[in-house]
N, C-alpha and C positions, 0 to 999 in steps of 0.2 A: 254116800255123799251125793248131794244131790246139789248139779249147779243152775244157777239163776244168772241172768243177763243182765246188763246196768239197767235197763226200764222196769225190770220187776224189782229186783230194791228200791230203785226210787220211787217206785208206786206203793210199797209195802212199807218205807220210811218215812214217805208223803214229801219228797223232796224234789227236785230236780233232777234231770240225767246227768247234768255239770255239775250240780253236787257230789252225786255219787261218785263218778271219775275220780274231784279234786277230793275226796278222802281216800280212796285209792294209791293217786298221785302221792298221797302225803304220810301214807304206810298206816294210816287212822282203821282204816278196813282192804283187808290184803284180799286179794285176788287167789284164785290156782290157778287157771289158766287163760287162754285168749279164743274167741271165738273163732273163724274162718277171714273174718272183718278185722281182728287185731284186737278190739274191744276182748276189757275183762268179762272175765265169769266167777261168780261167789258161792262158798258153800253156804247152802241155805240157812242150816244153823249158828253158820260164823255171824250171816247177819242177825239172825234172830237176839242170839247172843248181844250184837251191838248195840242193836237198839232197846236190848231191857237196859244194859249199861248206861245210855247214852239219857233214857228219860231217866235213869236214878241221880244223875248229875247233871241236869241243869235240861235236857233237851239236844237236840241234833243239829 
């Protein structure tokens, strides 16, 4: 498992870093754990995962 930070999702979803949070925030894309800062951390693949999901149904 390899984890990523809220700023490389949201560079790799092409979104915002308040994006990424408020999907987090809202169980859309779950986190494992928190950085040293509090901020989540993603498994790479969970986002990968999301985002074929996310453009098969409409976009992010």
């Amino acid at each position: 498992m390899s984890l990523i930070s809220v700023t490389e999702v949201a560079n790799f979803l092409g979104v915002k870093n308040q994006r990424v949070e408020r999907l987090e925030r809202e169980s859309l894309l779950a986190s494992k754990a928190k950085d040293s800062q509090g901020k989540p951390l993603f498994d790479r693949n969970e986002v990968e995962k999301y985002k074929e999901f996310a453009e098969r149904v409409g976009g992010i």
